[in-house]
N, C-alpha and C positions, 0 to 999 in steps of 0.2 A: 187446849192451849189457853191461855190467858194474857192480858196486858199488861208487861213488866209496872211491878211498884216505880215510885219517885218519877214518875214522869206525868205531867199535867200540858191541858192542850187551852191555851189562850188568842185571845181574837185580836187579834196587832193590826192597824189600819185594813181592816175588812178579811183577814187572811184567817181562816184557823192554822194556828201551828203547834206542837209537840216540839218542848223543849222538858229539861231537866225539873225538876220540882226545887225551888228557891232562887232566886235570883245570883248567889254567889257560886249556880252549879249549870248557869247560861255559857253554852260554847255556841255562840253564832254561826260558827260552820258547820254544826251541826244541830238546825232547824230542821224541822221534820212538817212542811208544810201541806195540807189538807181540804179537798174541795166541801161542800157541803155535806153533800152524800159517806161521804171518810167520816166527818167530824162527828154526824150523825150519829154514824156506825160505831165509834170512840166513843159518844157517850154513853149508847148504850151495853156495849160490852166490859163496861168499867167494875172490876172488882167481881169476875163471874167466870166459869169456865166457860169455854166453847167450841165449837168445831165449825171448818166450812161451814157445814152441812147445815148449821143453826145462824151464820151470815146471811148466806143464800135466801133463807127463811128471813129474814128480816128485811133483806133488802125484794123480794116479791109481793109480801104484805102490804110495804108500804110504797114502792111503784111498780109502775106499767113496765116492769120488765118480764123478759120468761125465765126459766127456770136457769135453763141453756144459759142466758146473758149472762145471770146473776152466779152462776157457778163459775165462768171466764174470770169477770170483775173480779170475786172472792178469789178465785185465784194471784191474779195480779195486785191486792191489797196484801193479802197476806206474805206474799213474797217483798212485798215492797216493806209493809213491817216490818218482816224477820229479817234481812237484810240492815234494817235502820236500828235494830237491837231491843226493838219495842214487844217482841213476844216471847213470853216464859213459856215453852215448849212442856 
């Protein structure tokens, strides 16, 4: 999978959020808002292919989670994406 083009993530009064790429293509009802760990995760899978399997790995590398957690989360990320129209399958 990959992270659909034209979409860029901007930091609005402390919030990371996923909105459209240019300002005449902002639909406010559809923000795409993101904790740390997300926005993280956003930047570095920008313009890369990837799988679970290479989240997971990213996200154990760089904290104290287990494997176990970090497969859950990556699940619940990635549905929250593909649901939000943010992943090219």
């Amino acid at each position: 999978m990959k992270l659909k083009e034209g979409f860029v993530m901007r930091e609005l009064l402390g919030q990371h959020i996923i909105t459209g790429d240019g300002l005449s293509r902002v639909d406010f009802s559809k923000i795409i808002s993101m904790n740390d760990t997300a926005a993280w995760l956003w930047e570095q899978l920008q313009g890369k292919e990837f799988s679970e399997d290479d989240i997971a790995r990213l996200l154990t590398g760089r904290y104290d989670v287990t494997e176990e957690q970090a497969r859950t989360d990556v699940g619940t990320l990635t549905e929250t994406w593909r649901n939000a129209g943010l992943l090219a399958e």
